[in-house]
Backbone as a ProteinNet text record, in pm:
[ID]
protein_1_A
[PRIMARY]
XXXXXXXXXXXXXXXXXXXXXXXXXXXXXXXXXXXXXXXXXXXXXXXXXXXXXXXXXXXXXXXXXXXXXXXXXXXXXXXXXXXXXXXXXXXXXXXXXXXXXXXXXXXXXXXXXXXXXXXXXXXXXXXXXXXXXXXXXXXXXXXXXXXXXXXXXXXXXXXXXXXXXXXXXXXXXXXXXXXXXXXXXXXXXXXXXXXXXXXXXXXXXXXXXXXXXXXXXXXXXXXXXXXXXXXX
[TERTIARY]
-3790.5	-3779.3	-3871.1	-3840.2	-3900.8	-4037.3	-4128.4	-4302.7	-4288.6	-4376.6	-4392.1	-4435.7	-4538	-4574.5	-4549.5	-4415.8	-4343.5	-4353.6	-4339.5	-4317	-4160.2	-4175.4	-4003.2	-3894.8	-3764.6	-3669.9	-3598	-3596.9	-3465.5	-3565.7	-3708	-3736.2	-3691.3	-3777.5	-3738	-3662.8	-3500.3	-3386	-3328.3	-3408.7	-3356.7	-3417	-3574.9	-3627.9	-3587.1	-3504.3	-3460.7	-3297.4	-3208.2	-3094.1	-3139.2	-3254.8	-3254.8	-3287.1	-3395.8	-3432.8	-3312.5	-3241.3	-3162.8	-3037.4	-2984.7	-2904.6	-3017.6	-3133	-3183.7	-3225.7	-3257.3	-3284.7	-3408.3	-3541.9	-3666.1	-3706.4	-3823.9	-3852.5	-3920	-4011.5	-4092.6	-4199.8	-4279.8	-4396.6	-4376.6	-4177.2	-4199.3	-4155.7	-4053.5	-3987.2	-4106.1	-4212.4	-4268.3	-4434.5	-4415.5	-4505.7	-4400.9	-4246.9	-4177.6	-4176.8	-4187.1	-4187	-4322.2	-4413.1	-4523.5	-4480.1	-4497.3	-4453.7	-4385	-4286.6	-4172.8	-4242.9	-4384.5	-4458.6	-4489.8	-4528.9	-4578.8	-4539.7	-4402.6	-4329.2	-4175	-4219.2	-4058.5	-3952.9	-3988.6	-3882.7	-3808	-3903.6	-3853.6	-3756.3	-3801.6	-3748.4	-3613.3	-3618.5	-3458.9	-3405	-3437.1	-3362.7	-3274.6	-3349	-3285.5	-3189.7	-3223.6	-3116.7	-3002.8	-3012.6	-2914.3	-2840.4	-2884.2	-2814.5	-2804.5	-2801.5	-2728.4	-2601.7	-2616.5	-2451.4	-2368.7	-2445.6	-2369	-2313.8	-2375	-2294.6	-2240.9	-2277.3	-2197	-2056.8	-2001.5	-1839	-1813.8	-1908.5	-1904.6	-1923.2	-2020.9	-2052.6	-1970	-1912.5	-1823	-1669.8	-1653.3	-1498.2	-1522.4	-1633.3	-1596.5	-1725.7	-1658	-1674.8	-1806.6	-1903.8	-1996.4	-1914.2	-2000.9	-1975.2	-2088.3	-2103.7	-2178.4	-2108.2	-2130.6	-2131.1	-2094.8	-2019.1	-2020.3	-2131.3	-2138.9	-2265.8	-2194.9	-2302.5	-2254.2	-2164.2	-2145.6	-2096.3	-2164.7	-2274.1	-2371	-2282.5	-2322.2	-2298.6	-2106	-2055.5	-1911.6	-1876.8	-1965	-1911.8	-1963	-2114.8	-2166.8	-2056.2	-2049.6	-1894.4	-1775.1	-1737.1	-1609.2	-1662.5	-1730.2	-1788.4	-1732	-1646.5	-1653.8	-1761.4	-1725.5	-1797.9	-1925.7	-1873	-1950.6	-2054.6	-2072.5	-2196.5	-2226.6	-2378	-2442.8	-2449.4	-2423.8	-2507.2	-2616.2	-2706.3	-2837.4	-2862.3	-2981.8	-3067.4	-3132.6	-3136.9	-3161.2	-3287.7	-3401.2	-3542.4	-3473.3	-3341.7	-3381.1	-3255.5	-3180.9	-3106.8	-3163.1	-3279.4	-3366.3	-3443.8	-3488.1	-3544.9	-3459.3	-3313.3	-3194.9	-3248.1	-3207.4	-3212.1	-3298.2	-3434	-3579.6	-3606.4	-3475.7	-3553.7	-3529.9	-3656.5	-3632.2	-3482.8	-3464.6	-3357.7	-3241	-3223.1	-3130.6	-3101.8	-3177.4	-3184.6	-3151.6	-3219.8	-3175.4	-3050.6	-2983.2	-2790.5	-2756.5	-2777.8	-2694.5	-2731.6	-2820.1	-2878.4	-2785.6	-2752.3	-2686.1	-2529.8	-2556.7	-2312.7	-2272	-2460	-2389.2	-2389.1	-2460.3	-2462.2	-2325.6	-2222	-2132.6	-2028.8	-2044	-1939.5	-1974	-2077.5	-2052	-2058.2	-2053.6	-2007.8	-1866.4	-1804.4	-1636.6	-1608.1	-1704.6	-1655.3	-1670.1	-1773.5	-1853.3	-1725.8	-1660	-1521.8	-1454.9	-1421.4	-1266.8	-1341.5	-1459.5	-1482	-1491.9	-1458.7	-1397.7	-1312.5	-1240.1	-1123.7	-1081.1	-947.1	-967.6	-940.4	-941.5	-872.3	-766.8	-644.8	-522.7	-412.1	-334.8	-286.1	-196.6	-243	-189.8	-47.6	22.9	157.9	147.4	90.2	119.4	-86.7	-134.1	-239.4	-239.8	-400.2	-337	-517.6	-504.5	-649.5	-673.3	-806.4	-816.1	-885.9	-912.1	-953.4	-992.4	-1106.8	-1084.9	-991.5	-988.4	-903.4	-964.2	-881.6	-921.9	-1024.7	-1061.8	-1092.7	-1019.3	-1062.6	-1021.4	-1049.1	-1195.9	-1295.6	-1228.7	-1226	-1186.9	-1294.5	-1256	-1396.1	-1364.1	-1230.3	-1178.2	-1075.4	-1107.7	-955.1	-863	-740.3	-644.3	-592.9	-552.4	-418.4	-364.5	-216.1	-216.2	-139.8	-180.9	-204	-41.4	-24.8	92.8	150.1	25.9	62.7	111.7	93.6	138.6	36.8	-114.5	-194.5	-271.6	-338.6	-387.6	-564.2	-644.1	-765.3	-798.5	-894.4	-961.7	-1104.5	-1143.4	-1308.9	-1358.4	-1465.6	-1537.2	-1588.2	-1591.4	-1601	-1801.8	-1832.5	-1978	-2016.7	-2101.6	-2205.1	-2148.8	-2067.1	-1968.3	-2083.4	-2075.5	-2167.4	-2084.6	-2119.2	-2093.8	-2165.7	-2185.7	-2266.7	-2251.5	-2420.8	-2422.6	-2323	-2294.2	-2198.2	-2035.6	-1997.6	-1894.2	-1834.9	-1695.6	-1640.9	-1515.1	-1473.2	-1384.4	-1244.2	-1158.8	-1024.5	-925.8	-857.8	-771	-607.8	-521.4	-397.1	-276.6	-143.8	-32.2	72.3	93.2	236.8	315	416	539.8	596.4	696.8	796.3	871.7	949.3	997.5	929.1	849.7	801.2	693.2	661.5	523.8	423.7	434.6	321.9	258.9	103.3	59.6	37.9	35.9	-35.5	-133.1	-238.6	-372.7	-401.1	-450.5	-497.3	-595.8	-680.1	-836.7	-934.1	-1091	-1190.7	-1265.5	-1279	-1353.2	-1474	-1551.6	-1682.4	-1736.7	-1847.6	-1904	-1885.9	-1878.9	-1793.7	-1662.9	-1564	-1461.6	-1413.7	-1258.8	-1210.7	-1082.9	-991	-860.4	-789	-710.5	-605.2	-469.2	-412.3	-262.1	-184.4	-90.9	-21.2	132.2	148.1	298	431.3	434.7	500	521.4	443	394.9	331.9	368	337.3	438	519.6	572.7	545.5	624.2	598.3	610.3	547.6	548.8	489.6	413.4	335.4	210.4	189.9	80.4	-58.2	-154	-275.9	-407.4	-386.1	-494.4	-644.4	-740.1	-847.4	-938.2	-937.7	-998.2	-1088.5	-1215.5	-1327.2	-1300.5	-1363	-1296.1	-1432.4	-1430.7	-1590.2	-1584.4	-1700.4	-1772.5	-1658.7	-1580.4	-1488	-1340.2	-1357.7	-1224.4	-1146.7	-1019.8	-927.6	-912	-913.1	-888.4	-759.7	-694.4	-604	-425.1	-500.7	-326.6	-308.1	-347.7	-318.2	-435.2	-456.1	-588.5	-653	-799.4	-838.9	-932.9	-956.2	-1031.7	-993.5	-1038.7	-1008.5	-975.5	-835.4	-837.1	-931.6	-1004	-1092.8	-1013.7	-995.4	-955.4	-787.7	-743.8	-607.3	-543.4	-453.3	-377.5	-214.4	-163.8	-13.8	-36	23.6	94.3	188.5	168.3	217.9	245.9	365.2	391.6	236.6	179.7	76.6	115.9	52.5	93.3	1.8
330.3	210.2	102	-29.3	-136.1	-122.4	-178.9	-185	-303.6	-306.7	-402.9	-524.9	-490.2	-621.4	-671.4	-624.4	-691.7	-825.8	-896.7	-1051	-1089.2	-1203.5	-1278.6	-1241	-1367	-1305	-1215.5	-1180.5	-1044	-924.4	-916.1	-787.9	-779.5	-926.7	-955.4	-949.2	-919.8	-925.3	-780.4	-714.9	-535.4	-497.3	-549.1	-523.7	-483.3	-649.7	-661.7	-584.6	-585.6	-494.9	-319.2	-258.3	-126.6	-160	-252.2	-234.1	-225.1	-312.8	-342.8	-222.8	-153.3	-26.2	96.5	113.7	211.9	260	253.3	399.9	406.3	293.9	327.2	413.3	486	630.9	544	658.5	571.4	470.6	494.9	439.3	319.3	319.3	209.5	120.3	140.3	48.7	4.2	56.4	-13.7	-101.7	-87.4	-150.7	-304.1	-289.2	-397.2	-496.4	-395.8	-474.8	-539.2	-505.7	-572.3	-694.9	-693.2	-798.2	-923.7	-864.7	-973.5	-1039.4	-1039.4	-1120	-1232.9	-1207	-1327	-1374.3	-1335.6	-1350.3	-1360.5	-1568.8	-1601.5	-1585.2	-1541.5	-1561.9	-1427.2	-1332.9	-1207.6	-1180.9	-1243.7	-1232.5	-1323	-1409.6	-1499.4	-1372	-1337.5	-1236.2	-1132.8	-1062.6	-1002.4	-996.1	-1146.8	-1182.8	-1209	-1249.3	-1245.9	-1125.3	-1074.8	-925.1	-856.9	-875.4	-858.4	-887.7	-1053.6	-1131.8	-1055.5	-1049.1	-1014.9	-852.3	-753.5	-648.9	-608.4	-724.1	-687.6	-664.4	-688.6	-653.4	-553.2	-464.5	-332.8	-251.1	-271.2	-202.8	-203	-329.4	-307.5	-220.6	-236.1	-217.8	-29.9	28.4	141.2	221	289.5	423.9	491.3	526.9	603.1	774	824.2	917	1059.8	1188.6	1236.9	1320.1	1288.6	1418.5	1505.7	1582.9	1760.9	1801.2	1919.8	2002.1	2062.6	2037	2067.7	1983.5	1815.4	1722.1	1709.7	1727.1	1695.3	1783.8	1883.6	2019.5	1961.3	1962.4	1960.8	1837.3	1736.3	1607.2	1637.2	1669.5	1695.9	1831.1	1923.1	1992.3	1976.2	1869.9	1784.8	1672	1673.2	1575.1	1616.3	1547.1	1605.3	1663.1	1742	1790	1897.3	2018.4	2096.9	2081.8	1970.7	1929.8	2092.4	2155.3	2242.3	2201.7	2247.2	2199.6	2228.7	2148.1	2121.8	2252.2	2322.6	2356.6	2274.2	2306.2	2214.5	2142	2183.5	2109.3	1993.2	2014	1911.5	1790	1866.7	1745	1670.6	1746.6	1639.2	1542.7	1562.5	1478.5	1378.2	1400.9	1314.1	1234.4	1271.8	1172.7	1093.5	1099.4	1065.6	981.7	949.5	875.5	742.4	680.3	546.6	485	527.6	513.5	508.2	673.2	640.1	573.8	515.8	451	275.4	274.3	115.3	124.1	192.3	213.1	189.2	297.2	231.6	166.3	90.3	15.7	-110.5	-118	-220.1	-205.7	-83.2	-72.7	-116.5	-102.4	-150.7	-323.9	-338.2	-528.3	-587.7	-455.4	-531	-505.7	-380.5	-385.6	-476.1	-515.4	-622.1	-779.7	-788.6	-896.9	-918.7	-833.1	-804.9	-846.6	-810.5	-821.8	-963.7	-1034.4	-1167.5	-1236.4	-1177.9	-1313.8	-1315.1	-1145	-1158.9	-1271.4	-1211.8	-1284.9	-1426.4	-1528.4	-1658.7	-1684.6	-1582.6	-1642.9	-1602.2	-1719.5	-1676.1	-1512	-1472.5	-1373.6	-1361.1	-1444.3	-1498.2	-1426.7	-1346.8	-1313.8	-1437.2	-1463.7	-1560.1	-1519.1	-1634.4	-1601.5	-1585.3	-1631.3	-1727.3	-1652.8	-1635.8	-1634.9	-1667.9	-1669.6	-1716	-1673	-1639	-1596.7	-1704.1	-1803.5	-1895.4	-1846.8	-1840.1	-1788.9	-1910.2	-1873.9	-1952.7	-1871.3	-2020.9	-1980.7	-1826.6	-1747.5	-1650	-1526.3	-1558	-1472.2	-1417.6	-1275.1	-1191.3	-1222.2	-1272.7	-1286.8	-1413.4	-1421.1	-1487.8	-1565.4	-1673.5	-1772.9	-1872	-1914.4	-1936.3	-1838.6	-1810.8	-1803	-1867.4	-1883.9	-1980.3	-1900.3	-1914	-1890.3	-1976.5	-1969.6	-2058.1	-2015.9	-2130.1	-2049.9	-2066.6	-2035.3	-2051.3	-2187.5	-2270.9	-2414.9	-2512.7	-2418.5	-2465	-2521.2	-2564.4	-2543.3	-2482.2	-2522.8	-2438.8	-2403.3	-2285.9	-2300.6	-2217.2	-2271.2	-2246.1	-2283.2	-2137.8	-2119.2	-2064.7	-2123.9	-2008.2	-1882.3	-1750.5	-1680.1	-1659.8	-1764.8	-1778	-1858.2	-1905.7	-2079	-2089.6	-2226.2	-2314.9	-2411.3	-2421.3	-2540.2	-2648.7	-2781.6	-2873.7	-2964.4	-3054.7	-3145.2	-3229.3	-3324.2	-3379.5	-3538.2	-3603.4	-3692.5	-3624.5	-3536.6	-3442.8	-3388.6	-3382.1	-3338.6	-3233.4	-3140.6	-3066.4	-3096.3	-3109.3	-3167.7	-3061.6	-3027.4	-2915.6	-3012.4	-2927.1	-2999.2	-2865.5	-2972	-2853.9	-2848.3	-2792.3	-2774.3	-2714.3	-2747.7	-2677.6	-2659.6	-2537.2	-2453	-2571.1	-2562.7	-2656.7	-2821.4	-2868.4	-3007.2	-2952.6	-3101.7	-3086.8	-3194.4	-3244.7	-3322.9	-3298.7	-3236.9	-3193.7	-3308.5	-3280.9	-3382.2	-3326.1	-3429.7	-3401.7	-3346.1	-3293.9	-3219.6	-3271.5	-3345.1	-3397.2	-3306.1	-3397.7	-3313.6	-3197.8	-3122.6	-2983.5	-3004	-2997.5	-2953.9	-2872.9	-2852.1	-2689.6	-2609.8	-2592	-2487	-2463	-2540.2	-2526.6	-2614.6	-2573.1	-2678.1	-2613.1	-2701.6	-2658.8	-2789	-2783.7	-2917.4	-2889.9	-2977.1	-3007.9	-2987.5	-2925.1	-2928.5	-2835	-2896.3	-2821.6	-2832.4	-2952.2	-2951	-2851	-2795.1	-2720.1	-2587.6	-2511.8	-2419.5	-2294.3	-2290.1	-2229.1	-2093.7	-1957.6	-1878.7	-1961.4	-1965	-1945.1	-2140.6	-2206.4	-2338.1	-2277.5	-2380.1	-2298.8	-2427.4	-2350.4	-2461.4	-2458.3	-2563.4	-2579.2	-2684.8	-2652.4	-2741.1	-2789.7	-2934.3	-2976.8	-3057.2	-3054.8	-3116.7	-3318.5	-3361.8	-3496.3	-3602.1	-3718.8	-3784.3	-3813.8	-3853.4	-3846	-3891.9	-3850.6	-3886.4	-3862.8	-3826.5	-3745.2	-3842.7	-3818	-3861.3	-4015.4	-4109.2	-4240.5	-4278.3	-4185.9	-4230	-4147.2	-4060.1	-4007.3	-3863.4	-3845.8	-3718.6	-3651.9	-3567.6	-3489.9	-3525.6	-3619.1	-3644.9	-3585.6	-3490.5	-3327.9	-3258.5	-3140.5	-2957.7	-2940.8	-2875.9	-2786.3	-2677	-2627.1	-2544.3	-2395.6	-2412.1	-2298.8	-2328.8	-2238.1	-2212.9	-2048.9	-2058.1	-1956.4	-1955.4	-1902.3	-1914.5	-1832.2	-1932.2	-1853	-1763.9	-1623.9	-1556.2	-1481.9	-1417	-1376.5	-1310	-1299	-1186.1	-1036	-967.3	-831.2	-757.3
-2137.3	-2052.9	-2106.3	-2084.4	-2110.2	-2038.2	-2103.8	-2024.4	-1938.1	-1825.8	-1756.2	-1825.1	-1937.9	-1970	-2112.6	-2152.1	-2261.1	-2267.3	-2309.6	-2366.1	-2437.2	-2376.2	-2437.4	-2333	-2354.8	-2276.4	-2258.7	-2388.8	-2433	-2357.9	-2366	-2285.3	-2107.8	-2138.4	-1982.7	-1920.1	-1963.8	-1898	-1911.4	-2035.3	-2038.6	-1922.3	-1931.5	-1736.8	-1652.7	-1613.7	-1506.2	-1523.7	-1579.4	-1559.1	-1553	-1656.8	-1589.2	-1428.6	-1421.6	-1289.3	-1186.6	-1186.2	-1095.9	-1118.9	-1222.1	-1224.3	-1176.3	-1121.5	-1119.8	-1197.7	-1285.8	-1446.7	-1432.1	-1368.2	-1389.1	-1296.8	-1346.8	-1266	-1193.4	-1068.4	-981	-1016.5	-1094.8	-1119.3	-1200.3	-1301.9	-1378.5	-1255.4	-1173.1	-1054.9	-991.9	-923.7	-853.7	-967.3	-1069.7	-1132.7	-1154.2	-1175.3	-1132.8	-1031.8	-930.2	-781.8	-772.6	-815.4	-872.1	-942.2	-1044.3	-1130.1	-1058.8	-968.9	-870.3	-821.8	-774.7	-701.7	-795.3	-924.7	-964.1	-1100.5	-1111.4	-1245	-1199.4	-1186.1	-1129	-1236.5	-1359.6	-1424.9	-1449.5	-1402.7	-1392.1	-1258.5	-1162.1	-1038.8	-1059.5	-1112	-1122.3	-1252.6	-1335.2	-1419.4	-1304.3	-1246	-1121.7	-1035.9	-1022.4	-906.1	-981.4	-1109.8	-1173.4	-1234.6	-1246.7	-1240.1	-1156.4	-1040	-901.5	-875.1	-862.8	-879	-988.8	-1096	-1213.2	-1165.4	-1161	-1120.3	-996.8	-896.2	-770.4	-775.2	-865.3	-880.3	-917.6	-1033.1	-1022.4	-895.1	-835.8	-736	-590.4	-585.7	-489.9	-511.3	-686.6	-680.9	-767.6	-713.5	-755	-653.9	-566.7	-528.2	-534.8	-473.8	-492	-504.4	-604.1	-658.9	-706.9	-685.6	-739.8	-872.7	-992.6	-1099.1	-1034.6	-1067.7	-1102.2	-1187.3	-1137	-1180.3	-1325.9	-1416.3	-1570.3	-1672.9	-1589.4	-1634.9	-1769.3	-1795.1	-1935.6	-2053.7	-1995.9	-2100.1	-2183.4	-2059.9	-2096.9	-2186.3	-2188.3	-2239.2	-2414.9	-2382.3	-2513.3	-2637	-2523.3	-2600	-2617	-2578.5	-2634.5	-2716.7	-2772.9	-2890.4	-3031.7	-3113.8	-3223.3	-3311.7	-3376	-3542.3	-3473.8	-3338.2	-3370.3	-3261	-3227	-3146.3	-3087	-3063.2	-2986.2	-2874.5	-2774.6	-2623.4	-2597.8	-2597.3	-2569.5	-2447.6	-2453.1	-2361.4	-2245.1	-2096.7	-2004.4	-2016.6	-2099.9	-2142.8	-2203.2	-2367.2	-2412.1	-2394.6	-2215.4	-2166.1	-2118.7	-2051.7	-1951.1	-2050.3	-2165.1	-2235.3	-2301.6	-2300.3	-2306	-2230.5	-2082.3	-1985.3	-1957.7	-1979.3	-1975.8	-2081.8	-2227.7	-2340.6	-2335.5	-2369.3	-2367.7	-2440.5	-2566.3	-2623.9	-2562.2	-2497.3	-2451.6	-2303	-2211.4	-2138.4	-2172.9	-2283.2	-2344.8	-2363.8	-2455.5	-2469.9	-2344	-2280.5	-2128.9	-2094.6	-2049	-2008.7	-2061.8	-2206.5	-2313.1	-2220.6	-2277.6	-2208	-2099.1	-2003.4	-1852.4	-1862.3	-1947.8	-1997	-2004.8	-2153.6	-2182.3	-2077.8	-1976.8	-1887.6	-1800.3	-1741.9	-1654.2	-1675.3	-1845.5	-1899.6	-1871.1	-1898.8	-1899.4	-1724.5	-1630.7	-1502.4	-1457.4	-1514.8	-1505.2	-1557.4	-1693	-1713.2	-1644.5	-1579.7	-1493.7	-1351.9	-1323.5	-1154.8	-1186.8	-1314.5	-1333.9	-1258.1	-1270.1	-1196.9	-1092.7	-999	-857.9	-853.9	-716.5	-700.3	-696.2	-611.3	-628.2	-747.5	-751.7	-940.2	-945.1	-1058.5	-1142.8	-1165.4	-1196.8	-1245.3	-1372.3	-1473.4	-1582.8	-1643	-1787.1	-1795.7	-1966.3	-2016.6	-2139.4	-2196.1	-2298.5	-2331.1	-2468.3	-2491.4	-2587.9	-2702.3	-2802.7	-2899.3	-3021.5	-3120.4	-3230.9	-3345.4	-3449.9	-3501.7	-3578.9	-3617.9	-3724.8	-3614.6	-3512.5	-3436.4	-3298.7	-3230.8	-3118.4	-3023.5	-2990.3	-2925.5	-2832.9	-2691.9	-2588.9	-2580.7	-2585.9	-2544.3	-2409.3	-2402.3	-2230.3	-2173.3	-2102.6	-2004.9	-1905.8	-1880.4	-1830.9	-1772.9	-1614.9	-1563.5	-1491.9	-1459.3	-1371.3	-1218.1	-1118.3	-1003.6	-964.3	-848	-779.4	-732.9	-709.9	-693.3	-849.2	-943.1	-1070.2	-1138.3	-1101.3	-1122	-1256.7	-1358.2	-1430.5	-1416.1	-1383.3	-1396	-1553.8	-1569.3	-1743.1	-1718.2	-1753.7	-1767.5	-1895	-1964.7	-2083.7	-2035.9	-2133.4	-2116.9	-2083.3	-2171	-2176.4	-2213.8	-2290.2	-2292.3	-2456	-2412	-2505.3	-2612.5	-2723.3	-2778.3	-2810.1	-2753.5	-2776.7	-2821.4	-2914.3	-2958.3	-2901.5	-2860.1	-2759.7	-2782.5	-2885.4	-2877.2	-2870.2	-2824.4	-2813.6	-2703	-2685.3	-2571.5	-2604.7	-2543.6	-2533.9	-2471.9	-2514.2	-2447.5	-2442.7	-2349.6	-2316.2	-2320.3	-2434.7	-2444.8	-2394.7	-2407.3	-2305.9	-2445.9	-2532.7	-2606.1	-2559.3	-2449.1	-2409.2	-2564.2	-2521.2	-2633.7	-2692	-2800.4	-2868.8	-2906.5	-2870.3	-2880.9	-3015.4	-3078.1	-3143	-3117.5	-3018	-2931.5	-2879.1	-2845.1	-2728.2	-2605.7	-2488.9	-2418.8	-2349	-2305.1	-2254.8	-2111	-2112.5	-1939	-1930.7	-2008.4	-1952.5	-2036.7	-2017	-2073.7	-1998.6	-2067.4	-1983.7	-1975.2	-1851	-1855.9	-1866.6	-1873.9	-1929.7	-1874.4	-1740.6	-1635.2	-1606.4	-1707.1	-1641.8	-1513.3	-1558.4	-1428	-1356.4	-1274.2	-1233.4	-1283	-1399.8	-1399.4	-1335.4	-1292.8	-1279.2	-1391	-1391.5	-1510.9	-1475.8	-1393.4	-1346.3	-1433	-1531.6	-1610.6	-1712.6	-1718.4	-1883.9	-1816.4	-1726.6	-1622.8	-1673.5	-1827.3	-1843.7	-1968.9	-1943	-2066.1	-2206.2	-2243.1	-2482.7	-2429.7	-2356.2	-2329.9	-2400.3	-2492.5	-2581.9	-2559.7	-2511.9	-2466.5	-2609.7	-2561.7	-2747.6	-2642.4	-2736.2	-2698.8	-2832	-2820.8	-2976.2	-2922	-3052.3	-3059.2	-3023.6	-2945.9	-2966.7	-2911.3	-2919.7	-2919.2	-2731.3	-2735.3	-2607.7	-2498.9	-2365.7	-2308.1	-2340.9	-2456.3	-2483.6	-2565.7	-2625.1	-2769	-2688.3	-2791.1	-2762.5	-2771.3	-2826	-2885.5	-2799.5	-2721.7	-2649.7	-2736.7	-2817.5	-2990	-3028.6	-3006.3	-3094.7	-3172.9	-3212.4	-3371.6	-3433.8	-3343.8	-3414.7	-3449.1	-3460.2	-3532.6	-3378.3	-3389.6	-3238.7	-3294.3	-3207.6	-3191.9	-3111.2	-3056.6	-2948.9	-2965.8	-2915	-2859.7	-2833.7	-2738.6	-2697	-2630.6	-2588	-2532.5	-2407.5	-2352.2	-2202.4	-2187.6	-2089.1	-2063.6	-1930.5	-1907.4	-1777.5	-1736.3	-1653.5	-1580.2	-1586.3	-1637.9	-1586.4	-1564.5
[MASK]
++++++++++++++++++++++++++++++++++++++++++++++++++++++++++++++++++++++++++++++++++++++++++++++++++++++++++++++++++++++++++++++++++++++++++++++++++++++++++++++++++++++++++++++++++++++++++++++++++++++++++++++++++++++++++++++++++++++++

C-alpha cells in the first residue's frame, strides 16, 4: 500500500482510490483518516473517487467469494501454475504490489464507467464512438436521443490550444459537405441535429481558430471522427 506520507499527485490519488475501495488494513486507513483532516488535496482526491465508483457500486451486488476461490483461479492459470500454500496466499493478498495492480484495474474499470455515466441514461437510438485518425482509442462519445437530439462528450481532458476551438460537423450518407453543429466546449454539449439523426451520418470534429470555421467548411485537420449507428 501507498505510505501516508508519499509526495506528488500520482501517489496521492493511488491513496485515495485504495482508500476508498477498502484494501488498506487498519492502521494504514486510519493513518488516512488522519491525513483527511489536514490534506485538502487528499480529501478532494477522495471524494473524487467516490463519484467516480459510485456506479460500480450501485450496479453490482454485494457478494461473498466462495471458499477456495484463490486456489481454483490460480489452477486454471496456464503453464502449470502450483497452488500456493495458505501462508504464501496470504502474503499474495497482503503485497503491496499486488494491491497497487488492483488497485490500477479498479482505476481502469471505473474509468470505463466514468465514460458510460457521460451519458444520459435514456438508450439512445443512434450512438457513434469518435476516434483519431489511425487510432482505437475513443476520445468522444455521441448518441443521439429520442428527441433527435445529439449529445457528445470526451471521454477525458481534450487539449486544445489556447487560440483554438473544436467544431463538431454532420456528413449525412451520400453528400460530401459537412455542415456545422457548433463549437464544443470542453465538457461537451447537446446539439440539435435532427436532420442528420441518421444510420452511416458520419460526425467529424476539426481543429478550427478561436469561435469556430469562418468560413461554413472545415479549414483544419479533422481531428476526430466516427459514424453513426443503430444502438444495441
Amino acid at each position: 500500500m501507498s505510505g501516508v506520507h508519499d509526495d506528488g499527485p500520482d501517489d496521492r490519488d493511488m491513496r485515495a482510490a485504495e482508500y476508498v475501495l477498502g484494501v488498506l488494513d487498519g492502521a494504514e486507513r486510519a493513518a488516512v483518516d488522519r491525513a483527511l483532516l489536514s490534506e485538502p488535496g487528499l480529501a478532494a482526491a477522495v471524494q473524487e473517487w467516490e463519484t467516480l465508483l459510485a456506479p460500480i457500486a450501485t450496479a453490482i451486488a454485494p457478494a461473498s467469494p466462495p471458499a477456495g476461490l484463490l486456489e481454483r483461479i490460480l489452477a486454471d492459470l496456464p503453464g502449470g501454475v502450483v497452488v500456493r500454500p495458505p501462508s504464501m496466499a496470504r502474503r499474495v493478498w497482503r503485497s503491496t504490489s499486488f494491491w497497487r495492480a488492483t488497485t490500477a484495474a479498479a482505476m481502469a474499470v471505473a474509468a470505463g464507467f466514468a465514460a458510460l455515466a457521460y451519458l444520459e441514461p435514456a438508450a439512445p437510438r443512434l450512438t457513434a464512438v469518435l476516434t483519431a485518425a489511425g487510432s482505437s482509442g475513443a476520445v468522444f462519445l455521441a448518441q443521439v436521443q429520442a428527441d433527435g437530439s445529439i449529445l457528445i462528450r470526451p471521454t477525458g481532458q481534450v487539449a486544445v490550444a489556447p487560440a483554438k476551438d473544436l467544431e463538431l460537423w454532420a456528413l449525412a450518407k451520400g453528400t460530401t459537405v459537412p455542415v456545422s453543429l457548433g463549437v464544443l466546449p470542453e465538457s461537451g454539449r447537446h446539439v440539435q441535429a435532427r436532420a442528420f439523426d441518421t444510420p452511416a451520418t458520419k460526425l467529424l470534429i476539426s481543429m478550427e481558430p478561436k469561435g469556430g470555421s469562418p468560413t461554413g467548411a472545415p479549414t483544419g485537420p479533422v481531428v476526430y471522427a466516427g459514424q453513426l449507428a443503430p444502438f444495441r
